[in-house]
C-alpha positions in Angstrom: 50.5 -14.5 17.2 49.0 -17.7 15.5 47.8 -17.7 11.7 43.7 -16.9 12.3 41.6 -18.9 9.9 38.2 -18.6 9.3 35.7 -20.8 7.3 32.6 -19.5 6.2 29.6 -20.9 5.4 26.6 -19.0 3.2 29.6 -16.7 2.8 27.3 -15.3 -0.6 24.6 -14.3 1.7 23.9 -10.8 3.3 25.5 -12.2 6.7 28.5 -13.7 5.2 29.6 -10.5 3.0 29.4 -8.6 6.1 31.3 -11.2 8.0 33.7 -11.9 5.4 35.0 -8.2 5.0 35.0 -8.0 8.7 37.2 -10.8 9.5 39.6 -9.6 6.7 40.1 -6.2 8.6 41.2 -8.4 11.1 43.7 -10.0 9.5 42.2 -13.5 9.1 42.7 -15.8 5.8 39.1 -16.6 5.0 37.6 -19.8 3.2 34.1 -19.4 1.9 31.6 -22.5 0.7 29.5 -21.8 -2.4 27.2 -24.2 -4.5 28.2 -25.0 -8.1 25.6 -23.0 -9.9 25.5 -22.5 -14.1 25.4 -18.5 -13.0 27.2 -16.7 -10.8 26.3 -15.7 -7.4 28.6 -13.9 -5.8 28.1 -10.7 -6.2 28.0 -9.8 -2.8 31.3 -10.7 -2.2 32.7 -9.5 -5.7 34.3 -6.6 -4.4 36.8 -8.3 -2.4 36.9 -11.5 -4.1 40.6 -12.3 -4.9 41.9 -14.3 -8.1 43.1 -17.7 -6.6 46.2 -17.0 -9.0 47.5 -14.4 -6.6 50.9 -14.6 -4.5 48.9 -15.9 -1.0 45.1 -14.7 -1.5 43.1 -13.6 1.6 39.8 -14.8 0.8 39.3 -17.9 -1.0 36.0 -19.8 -2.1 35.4 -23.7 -2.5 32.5 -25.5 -4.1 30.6 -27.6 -1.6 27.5 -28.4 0.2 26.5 -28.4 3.9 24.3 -32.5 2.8 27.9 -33.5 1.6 29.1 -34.7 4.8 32.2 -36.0 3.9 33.4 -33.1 1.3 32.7 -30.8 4.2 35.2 -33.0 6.6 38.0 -33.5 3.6 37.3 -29.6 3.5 38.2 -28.6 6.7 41.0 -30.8 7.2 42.4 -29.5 3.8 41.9 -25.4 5.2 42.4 -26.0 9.1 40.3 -23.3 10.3 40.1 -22.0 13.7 36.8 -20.7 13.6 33.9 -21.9 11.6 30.7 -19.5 10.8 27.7 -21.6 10.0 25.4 -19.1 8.7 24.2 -20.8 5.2 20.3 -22.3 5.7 17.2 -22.1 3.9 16.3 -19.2 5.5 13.0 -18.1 4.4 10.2 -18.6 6.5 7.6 -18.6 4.2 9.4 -21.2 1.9 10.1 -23.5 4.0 6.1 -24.4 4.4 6.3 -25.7 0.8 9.9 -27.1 0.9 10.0 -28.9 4.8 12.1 -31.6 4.1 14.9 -29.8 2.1 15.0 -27.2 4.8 15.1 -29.6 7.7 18.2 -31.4 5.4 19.9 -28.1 4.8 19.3 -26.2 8.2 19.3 -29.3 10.6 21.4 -32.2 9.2 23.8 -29.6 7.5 24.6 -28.5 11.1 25.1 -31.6 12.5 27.9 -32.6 9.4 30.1 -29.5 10.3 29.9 -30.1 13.9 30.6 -34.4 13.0 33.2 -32.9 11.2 34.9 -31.0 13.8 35.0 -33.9 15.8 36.0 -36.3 13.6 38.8 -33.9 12.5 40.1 -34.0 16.3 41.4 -29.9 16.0 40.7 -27.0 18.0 38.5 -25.4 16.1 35.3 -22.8 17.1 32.0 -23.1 16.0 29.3 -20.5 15.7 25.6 -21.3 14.4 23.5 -18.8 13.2 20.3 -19.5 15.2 17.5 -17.0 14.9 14.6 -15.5 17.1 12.0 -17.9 15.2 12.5 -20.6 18.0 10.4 -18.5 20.4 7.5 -18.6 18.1 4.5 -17.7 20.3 6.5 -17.2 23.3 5.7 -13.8 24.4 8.7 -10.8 24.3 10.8 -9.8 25.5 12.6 -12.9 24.4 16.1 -13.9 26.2 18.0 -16.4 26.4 15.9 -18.2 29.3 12.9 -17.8 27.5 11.4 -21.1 26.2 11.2 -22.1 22.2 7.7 -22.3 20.7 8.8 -22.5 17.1 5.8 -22.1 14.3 7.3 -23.5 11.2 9.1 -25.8 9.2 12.3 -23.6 9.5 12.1 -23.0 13.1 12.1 -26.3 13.5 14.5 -27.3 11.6 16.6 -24.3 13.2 15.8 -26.0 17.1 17.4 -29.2 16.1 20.7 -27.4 14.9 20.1 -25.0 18.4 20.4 -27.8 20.6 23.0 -30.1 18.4 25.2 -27.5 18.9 24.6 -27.3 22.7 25.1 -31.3 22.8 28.6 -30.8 20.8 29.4 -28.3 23.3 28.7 -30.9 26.4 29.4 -34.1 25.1 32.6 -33.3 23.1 33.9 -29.7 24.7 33.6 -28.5 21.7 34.2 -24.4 21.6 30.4 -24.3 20.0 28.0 -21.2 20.2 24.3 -20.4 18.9 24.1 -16.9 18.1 20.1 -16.0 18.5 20.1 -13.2 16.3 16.9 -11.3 15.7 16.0 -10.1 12.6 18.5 -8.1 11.0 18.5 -6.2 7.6 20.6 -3.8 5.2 20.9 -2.8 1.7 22.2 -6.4 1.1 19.2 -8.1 2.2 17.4 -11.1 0.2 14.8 -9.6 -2.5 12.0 -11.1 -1.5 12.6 -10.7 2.7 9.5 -8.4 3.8 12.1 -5.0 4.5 13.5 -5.3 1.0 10.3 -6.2 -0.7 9.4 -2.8 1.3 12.6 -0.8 0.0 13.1 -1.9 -3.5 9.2 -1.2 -3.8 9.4 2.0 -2.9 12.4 3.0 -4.9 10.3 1.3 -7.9 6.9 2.8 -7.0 9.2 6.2 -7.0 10.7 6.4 -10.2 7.5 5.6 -11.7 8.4 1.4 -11.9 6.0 -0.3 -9.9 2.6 0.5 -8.9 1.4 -1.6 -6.2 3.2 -3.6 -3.1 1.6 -6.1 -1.5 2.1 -7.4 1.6 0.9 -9.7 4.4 0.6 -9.6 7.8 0.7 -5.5 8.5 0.6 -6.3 12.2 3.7 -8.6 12.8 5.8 -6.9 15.2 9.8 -7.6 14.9 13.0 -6.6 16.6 15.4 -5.3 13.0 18.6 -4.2 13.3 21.9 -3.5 10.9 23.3 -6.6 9.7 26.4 -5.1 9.4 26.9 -4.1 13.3 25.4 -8.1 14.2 28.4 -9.3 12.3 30.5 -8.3 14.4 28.6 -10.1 17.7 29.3 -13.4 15.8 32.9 -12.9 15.6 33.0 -11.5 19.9 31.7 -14.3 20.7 33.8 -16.9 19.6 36.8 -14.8 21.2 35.2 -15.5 24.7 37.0 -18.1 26.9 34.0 -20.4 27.6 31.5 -21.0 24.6 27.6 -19.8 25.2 24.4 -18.5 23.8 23.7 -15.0 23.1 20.5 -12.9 22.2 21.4 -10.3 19.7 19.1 -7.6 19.2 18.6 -4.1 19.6 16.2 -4.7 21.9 12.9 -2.7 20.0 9.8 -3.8 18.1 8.0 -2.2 15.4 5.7 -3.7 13.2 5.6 -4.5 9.4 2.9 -1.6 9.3 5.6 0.9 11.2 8.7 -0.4 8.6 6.6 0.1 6.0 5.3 3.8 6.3 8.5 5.1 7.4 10.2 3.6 4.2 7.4 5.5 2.2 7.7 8.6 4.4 11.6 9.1 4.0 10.9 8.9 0.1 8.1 11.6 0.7 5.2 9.1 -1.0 1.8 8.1 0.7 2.1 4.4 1.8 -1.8 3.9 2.1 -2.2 4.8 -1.8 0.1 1.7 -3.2 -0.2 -1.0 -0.6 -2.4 -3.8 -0.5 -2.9 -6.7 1.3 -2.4 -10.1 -0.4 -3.3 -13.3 2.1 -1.1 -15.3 -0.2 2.1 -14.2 2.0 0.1 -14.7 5.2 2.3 -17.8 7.1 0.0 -20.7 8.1 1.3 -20.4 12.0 2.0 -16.7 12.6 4.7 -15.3 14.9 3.0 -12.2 16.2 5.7 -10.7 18.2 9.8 -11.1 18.5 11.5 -8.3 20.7 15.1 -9.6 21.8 16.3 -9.3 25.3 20.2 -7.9 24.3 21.2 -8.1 28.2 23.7 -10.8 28.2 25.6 -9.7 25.0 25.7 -6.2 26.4 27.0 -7.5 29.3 29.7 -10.2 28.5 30.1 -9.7 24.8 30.6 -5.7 25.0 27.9 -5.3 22.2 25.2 -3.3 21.7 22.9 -2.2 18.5 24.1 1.0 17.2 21.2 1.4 14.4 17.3 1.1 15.1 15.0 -0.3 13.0 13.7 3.5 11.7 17.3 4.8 10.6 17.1 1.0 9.2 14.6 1.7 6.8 15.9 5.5 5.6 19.5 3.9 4.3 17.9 1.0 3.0 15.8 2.8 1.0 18.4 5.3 -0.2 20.7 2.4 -1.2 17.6 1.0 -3.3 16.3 4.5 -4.6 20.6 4.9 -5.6 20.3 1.5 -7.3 17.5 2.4 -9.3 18.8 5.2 -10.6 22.4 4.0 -11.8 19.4 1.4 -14.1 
């Protein structure tokens, strides 16, 4: 059996920890790309980072930068991957309507460079992109892979040009290149300031007597969350198909930020009405109201289907914050 070799990008990310620790149960010698940063920011990944002193490590990381087009080419000629995950971006929605331009470089032209560099590189290598339900914007759920792209901001965007580069690769070069459309998906690992951990660190806070408000945005939003660490594992199915595609991954039900919210409060036995507030500030300029995935196709061809639903979502997320808090 050949040497499997995977190259991970955003491996510090809640995606790339879960990716990383899956693909070494498998066996594979994984690469990671960080940023040089005065502080470290690993700690996702800490607890199966490996000293690069030891006799042939399993996981190894490498300063570099998706706008450094030519470091990431030297890069993957130097590792020889077989498989390249794509999953670091600018990935906040909100932020990306104050900071356009560096999340169309990062999330669009950063795509292109690792797929230039595929090419250029002339090896069989397999590419997955971590493309999200924001391209459907107002386009009305259930969303599937048919359904047409209506993104509403700067990210989504920025997120469609990377979408359909990686379909032109595909055609124009046969390269083994897949968009994952993942829905939104969540865990204990989650960004601090995404709208289900703002919810779950809150109310672990507002618990042990920490915090006294949340506030919050649109209440009404409805979104399609599932367990980060089960998607994971549709990234890596999919680039062991035959024939390179796209694939919706979701579980397939909405609930809305109102819903996530008061069953976050509920499992911790508090009152959600009595600490949170709306603040307009975190209102986006272009709302997406609804994004319910469509899970058929993966089901179908890719074996995969969610395990955990949003509701059980919220219980161990907060229990993983409320643990946290208490070990302070």
């Amino acid at each position: 059996m050949s040497k499997k070799v995977a190259f991970i990008t955003g491996i510090t990310g809640q995606d790339g920890s879960y990716l990383a620790e899956l693909l070494l149960s498998k066996g594979y010698e994984v690469h990671g790309l960080i940023r040089r940063a005065s502080t470290f920011n690993t700690s996702r990944i800490d607890h199966i980072y490996q000293d690069p002193h030891d006799t042939n490590p399993k996981l190894t990381l490498h300063y570099g930068d998706l706008l450094d087009g030519v470091g990431l080419t030297n890069l993957i000629r130097e590792i020889e991957p077989t498989e390249i995950y794509n999953l670091a971006a600018q990935s906040h929605v909100m932020v990306s309507f104050t900071m356009p331009q560096y999340t169309a470089q990062v999330d669009a032209v950063g795509t292109v460079a690792i797929l230039e560099a595929i090419r250029a590189t002339k090896r069989d290598i397999r590419f997955y992109q971590a493309s999200t339900s924001e391209l459907y914007g107002s386009t009305p759920p259930p969303q599937n892979e048919e359904s047409p792209f209506r993104p509403r901001s700067p990210y989504a965007s920025a997120k469609l040009m990377a979408y359909w580069s990686t379909v032109n690769y595909r055609e124009a070069f046969g390269i083994h290149a897949t968009n994952g459309i993942l829905f939104n998906h969540e865990s204990p690992r989650r960004g601090e300031t995404f709208v289900t951990r703002k919810i779950t660190r809150a109310v672990a806070a507002i618990k042990a007597g920490k915090q006294k408000k949340l506030y919050l945005g649109n209440l009404e939003a409805i979104r399609d969350w599932g367990y980060a660490k089960e998607y994971v594992e549709s990234m890596w199915l999919m680039l062991q198909q035959p024939k390179s595609s796209d694939f919706v991954v979701a579980t397939g039900v909405g609930a809305t930020v109102k819903d996530f919210a008061k069953e976050a409060f509920s499992h911790a036995g508090i009152d959600w009405e009595e600490y949170v507030e709306i603040d307009q500030k975190y209102e986006r300029p272009t709302e997406v109201d609804a994004l319910i995935g469509d899970p058929s196709k993966a089901k179908k061809e890719l074996g995969w289907s969610a395990k955990t639903h949003w509701q059980d979502l919220a219980k161990l997320m907060v229990d993983a914050d409320i643990s946290k808090s208490d070990e302070r």
